[in-house]
C-alpha atoms as a printed R data frame, in Angstrom:
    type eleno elety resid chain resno       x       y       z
1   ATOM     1    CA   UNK     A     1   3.538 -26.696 -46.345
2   ATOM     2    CA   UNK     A     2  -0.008 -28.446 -45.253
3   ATOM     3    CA   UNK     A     3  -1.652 -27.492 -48.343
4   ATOM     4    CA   UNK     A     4   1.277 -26.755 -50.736
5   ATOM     5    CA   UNK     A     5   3.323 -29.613 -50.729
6   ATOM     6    CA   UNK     A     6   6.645 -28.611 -52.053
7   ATOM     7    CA   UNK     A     7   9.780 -26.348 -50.054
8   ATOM     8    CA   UNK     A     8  11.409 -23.303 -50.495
9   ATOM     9    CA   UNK     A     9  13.732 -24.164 -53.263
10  ATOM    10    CA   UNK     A    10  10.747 -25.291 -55.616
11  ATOM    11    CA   UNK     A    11   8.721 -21.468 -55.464
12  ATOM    12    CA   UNK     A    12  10.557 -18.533 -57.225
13  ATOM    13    CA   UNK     A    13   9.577 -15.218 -55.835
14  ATOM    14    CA   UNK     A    14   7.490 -14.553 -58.990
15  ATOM    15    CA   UNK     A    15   4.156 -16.174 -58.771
16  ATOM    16    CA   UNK     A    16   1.140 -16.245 -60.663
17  ATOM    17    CA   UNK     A    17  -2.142 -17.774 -59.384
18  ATOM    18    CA   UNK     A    18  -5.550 -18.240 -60.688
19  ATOM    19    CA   UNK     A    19  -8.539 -20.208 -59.466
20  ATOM    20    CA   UNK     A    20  -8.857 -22.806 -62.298
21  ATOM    21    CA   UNK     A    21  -6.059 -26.156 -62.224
22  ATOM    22    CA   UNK     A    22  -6.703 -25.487 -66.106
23  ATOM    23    CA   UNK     A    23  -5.402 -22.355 -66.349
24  ATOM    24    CA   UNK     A    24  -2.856 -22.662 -64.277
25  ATOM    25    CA   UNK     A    25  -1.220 -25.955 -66.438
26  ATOM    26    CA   UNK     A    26  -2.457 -23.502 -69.504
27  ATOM    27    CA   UNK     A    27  -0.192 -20.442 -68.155
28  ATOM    28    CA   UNK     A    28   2.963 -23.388 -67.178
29  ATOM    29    CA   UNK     A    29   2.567 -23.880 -70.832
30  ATOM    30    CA   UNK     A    30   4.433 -20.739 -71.513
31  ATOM    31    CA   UNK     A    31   7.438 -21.632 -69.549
32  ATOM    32    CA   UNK     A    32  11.261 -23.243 -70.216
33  ATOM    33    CA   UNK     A    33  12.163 -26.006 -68.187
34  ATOM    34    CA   UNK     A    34   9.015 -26.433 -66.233
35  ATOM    35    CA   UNK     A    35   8.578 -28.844 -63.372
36  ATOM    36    CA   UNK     A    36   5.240 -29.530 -61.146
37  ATOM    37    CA   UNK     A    37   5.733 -29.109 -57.782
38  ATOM    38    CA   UNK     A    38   2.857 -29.690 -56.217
39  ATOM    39    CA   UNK     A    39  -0.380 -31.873 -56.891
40  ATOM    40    CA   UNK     A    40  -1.781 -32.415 -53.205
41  ATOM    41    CA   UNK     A    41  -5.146 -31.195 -52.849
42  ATOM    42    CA   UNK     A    42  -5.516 -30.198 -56.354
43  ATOM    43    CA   UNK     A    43  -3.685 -27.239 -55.902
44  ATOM    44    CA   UNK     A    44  -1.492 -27.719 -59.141
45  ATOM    45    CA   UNK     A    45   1.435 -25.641 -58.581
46  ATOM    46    CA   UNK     A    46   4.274 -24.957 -61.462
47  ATOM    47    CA   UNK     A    47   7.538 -23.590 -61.788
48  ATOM    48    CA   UNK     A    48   9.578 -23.004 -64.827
49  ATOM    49    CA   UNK     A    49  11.424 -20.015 -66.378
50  ATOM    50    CA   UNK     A    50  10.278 -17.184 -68.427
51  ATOM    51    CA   UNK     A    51  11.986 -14.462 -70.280
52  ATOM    52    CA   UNK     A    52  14.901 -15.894 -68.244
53  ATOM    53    CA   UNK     A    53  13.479 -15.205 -64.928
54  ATOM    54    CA   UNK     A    54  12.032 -18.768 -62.538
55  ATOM    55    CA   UNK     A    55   8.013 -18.254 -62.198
56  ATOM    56    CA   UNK     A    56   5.836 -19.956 -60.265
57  ATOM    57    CA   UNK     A    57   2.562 -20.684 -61.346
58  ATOM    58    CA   UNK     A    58  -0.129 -21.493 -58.408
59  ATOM    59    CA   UNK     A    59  -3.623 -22.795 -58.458
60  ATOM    60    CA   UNK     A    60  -5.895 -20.957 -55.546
61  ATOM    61    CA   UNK     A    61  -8.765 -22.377 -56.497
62  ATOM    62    CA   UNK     A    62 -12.454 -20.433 -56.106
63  ATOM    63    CA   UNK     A    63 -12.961 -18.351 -53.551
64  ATOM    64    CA   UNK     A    64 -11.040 -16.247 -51.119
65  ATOM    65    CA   UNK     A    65 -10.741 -18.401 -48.097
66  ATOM    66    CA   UNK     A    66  -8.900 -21.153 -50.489
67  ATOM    67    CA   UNK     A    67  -6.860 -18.348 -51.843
68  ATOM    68    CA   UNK     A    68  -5.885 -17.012 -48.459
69  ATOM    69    CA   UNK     A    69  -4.406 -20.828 -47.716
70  ATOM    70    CA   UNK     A    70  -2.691 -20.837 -50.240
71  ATOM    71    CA   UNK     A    71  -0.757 -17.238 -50.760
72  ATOM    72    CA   UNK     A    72  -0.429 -17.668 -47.179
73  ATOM    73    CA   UNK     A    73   1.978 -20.540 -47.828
74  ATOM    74    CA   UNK     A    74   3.412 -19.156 -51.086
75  ATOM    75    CA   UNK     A    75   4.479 -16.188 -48.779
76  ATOM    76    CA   UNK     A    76   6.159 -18.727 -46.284
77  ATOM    77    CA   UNK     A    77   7.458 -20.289 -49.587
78  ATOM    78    CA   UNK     A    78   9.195 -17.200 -50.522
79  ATOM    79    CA   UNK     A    79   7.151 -15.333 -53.013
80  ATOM    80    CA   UNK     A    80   8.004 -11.736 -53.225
81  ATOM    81    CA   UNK     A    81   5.776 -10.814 -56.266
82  ATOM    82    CA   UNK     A    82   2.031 -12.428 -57.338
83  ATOM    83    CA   UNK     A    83  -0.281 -11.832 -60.073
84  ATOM    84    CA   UNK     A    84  -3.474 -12.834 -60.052
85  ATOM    85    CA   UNK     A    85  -4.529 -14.000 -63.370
86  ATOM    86    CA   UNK     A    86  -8.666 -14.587 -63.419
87  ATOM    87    CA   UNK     A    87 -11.974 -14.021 -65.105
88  ATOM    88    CA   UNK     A    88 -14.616 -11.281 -64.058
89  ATOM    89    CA   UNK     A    89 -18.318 -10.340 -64.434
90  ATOM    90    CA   UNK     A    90 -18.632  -6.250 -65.568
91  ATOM    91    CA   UNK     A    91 -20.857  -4.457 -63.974
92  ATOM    92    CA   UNK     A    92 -20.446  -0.883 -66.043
93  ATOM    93    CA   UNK     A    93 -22.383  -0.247 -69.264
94  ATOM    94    CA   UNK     A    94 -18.457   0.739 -71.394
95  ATOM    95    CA   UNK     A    95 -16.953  -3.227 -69.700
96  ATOM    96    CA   UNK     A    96 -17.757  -6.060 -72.525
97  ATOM    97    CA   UNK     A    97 -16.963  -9.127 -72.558
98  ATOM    98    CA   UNK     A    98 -13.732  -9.581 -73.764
99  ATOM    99    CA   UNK     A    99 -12.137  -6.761 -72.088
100 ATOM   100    CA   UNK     A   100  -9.369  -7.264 -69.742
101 ATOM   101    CA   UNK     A   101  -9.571  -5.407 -66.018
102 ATOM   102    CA   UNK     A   102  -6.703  -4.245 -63.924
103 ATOM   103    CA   UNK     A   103  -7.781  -4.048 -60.291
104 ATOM   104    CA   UNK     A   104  -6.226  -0.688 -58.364
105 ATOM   105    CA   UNK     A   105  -7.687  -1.719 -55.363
106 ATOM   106    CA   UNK     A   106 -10.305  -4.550 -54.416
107 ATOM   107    CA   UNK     A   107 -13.762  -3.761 -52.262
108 ATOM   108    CA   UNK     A   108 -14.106  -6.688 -49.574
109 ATOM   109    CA   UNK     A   109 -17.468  -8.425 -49.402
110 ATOM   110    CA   UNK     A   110 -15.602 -11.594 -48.843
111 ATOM   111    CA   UNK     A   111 -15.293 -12.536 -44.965
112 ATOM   112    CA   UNK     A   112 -11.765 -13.954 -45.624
113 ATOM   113    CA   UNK     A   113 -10.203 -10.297 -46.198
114 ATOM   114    CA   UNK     A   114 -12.550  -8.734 -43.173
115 ATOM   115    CA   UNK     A   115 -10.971 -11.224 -40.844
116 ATOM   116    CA   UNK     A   116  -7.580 -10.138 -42.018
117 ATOM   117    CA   UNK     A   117  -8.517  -6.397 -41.812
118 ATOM   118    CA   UNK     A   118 -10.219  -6.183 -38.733
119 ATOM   119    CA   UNK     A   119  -9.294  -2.575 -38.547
120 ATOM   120    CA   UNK     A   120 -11.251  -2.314 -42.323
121 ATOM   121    CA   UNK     A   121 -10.168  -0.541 -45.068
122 ATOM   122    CA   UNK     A   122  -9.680  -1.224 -48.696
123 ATOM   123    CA   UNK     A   123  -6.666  -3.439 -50.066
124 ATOM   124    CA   UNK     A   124  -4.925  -1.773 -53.175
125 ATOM   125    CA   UNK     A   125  -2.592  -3.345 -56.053
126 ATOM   126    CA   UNK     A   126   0.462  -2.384 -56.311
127 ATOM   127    CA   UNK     A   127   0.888   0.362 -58.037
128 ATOM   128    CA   UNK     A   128   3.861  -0.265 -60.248
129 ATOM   129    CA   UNK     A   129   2.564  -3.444 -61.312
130 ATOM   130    CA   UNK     A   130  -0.461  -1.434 -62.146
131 ATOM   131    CA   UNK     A   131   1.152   0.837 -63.828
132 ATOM   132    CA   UNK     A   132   3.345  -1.963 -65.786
133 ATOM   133    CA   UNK     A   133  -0.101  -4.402 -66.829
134 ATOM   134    CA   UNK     A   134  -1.645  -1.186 -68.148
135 ATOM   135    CA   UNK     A   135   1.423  -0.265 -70.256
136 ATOM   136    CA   UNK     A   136   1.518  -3.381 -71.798
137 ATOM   137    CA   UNK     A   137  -1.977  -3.799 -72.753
138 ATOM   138    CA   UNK     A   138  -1.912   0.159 -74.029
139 ATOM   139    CA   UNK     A   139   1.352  -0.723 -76.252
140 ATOM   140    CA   UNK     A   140  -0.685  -3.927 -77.645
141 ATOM   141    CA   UNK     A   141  -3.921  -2.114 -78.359
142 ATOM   142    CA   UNK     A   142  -5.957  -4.340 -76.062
143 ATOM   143    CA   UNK     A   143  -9.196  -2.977 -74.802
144 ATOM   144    CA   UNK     A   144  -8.699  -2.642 -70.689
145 ATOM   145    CA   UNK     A   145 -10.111  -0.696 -68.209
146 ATOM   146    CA   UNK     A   146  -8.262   0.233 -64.926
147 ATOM   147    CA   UNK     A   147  -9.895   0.581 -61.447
148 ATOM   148    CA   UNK     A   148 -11.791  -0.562 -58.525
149 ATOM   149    CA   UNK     A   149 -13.262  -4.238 -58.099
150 ATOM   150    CA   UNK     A   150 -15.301  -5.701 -55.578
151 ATOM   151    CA   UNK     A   151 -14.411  -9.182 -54.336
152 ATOM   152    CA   UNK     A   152 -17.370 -11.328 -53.103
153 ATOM   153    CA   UNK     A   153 -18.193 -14.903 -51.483
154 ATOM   154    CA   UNK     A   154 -20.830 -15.611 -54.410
155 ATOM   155    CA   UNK     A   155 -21.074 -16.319 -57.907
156 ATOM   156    CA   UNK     A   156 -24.513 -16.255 -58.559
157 ATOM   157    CA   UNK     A   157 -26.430 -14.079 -56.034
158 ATOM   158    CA   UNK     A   158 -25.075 -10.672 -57.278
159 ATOM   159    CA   UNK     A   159 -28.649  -9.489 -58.954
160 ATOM   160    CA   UNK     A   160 -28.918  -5.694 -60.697
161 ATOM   161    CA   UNK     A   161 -29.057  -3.727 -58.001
162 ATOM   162    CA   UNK     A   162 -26.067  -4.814 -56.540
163 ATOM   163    CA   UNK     A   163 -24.619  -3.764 -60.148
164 ATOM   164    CA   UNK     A   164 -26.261  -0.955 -60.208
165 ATOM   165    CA   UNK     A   165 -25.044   0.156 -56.617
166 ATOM   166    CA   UNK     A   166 -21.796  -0.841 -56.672
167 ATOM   167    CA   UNK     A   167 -21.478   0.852 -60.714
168 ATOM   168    CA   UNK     A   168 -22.280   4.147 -59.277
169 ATOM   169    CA   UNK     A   169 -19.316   4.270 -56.861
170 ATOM   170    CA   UNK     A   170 -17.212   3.715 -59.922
171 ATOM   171    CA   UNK     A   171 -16.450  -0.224 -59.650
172 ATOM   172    CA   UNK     A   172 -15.380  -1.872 -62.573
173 ATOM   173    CA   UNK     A   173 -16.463  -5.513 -62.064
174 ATOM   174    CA   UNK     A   174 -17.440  -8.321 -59.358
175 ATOM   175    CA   UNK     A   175 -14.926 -11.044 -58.771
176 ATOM   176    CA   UNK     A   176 -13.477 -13.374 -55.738
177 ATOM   177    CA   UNK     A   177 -10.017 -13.439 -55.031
178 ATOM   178    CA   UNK     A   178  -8.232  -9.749 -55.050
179 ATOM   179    CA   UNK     A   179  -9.200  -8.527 -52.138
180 ATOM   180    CA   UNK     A   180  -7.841 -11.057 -50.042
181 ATOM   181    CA   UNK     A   181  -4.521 -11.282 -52.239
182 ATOM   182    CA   UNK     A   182  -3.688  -8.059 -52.229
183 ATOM   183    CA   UNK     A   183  -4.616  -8.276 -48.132
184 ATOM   184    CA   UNK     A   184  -2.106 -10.739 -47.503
185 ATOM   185    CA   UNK     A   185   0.359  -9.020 -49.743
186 ATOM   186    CA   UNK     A   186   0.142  -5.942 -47.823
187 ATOM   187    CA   UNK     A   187   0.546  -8.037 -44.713
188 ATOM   188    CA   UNK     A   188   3.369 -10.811 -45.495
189 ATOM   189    CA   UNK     A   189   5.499  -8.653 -47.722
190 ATOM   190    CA   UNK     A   190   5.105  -9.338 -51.369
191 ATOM   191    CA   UNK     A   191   4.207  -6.994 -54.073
192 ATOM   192    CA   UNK     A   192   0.544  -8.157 -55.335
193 ATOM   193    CA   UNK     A   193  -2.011  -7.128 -58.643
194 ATOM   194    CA   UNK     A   194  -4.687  -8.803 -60.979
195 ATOM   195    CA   UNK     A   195  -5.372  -8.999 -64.594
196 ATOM   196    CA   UNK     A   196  -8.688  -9.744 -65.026
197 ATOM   197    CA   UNK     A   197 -10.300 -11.310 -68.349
198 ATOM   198    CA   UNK     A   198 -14.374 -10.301 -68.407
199 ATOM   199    CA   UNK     A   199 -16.370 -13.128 -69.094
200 ATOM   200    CA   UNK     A   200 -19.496 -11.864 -67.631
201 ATOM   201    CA   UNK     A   201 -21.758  -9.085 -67.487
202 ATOM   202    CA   UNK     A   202 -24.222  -8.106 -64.272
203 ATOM   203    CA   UNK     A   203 -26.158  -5.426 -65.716
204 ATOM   204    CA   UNK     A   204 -29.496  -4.888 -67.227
205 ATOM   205    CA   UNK     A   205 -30.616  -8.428 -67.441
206 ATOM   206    CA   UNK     A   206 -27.957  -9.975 -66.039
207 ATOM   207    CA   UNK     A   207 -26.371 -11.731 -69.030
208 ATOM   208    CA   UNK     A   208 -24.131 -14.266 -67.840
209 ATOM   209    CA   UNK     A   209 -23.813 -15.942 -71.184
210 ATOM   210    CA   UNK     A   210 -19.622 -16.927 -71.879
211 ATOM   211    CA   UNK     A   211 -18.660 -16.132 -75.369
212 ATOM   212    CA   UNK     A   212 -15.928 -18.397 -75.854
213 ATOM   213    CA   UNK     A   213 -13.867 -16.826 -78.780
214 ATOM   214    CA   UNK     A   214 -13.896 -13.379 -77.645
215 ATOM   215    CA   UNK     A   215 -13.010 -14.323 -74.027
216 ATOM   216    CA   UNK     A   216 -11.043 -17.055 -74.615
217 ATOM   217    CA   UNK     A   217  -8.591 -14.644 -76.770
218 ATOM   218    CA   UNK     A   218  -8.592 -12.078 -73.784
219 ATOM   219    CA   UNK     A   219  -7.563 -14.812 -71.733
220 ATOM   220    CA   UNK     A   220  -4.457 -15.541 -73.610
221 ATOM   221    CA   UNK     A   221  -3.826 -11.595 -73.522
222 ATOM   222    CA   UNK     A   222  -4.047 -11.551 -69.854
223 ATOM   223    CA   UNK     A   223  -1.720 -14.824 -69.403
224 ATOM   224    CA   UNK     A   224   0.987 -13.463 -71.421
225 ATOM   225    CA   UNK     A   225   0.213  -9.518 -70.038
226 ATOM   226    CA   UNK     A   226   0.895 -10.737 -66.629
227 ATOM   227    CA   UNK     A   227   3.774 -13.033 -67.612
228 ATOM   228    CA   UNK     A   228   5.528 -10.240 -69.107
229 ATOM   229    CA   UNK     A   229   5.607  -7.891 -66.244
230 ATOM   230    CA   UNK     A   230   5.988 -10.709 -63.624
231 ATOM   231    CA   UNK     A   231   9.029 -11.517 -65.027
232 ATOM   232    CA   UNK     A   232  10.041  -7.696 -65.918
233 ATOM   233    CA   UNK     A   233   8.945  -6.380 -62.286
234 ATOM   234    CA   UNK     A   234  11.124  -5.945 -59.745
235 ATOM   235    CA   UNK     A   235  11.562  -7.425 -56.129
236 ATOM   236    CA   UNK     A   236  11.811  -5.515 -53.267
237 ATOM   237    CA   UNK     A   237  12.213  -7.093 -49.921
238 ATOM   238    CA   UNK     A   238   9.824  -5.467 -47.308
């Protein structure tokens, strides 16, 4: 692969990706026998096992055009099931920071996923790893909301009345990866969803102020939430 450096027989079908090269050596943390596979381009890629099953572990980087690249090449790589593991700024009065989001379906204000659906539309999770992420964190007793995102090119120009818009219509949070993941997903044949720790808020004044305990332990909820059910859910060629 151009970006991915690494072949077929170093990417297991499972994947999880997230934006930070951090997180992602964080998450290969949690898994037997694991090897890196890729460095080029600071795309730190890992795979290991976990609860017996090989995982792949992907850095995307920030944005959704870098994502796109590489899910694009994971796809060609093999990957038949990908969790997105990432932070997110609430936007509803009931999401604090701290709680973890799982995205049913991801509103595109990126230009990456309108490119890919030039038709339009919406791009959606999948629903049984929906449905898995949210059993876990119920059984757990984690504080979690379930529902729509929006996925956007910026970090900083969302102001309140894009909150306040956006709330209205039932939107959970802002973030900048789903959309196009789950796009691609839909497209390239592998079964895609996000677990989303809030570290943000856009509402009322806007406060963007990280508190590191609280989200920091959602964090490690949301690694081991979506390591759980990656390794649990099934694959289904399409």
């Amino acid at each position: 692969m151009y970006h991915l450096s690494c072949s077929k027989k170093d990417v297991a079908q499972r994947a999880l990706v997230c934006g930070d090269p951090g997180r992602a050596t964080k998450i290969a943390g949690y898994l037997e026998g694991t090897k890196l596979v890729n460095s080029h381009r600071g795309l730190l890629t890992y795979t290991g096992t976990y609860n017996g099953e090989r995982v792949t572990v992907s850095t995307t980087g920030m944005g959704a055009p870098s994502a796109a690249i590489v899910l694009e090449e994971l796809a060609m790589l093999g990957a038949k099931a990908v969790i997105r593991v990432g932070t997110t700024g609430g936007i509803r009065k009931e999401v604090l920071l701290g709680d973890i989001i799982v995205p049913t379906e991801a509103i595109p204000l990126d230009g990456a996923t309108k490119a890919y659906m030039r038709e339009g539309g919406v791009p959606k999770a999948d629903v049984d790893i929906v449905d898995a992420i949210r059993k876990r964190l119920e059984r757990e007793g984690l504080r979690h909301h379930v529902g729509p995102v929006c996925t956007s090119d910026t970090f900083y120009l969302e102001e309140e009345k894009d909150a306040k818009k956006w709330s209205s219509k039932g939107v959970l949070s802002f973030e900048m990866e789903c959309s196009v993941i789950f796009a691609i997903g839909s497209l390239r044949g592998y079964r895609a969803g996000a677990v989303l720790a809030v570290t943000g808020r856009i509402y009322g004044k806007g406060d963007r102020v990280l508190d590191d305990r609280t989200t920091a332990r959602s964090m490690e909820d949301s690694i081991v939430s979506a390591l759980d059910v990656i390794s649990a859910i099934g694959i289904q060629e399409r």
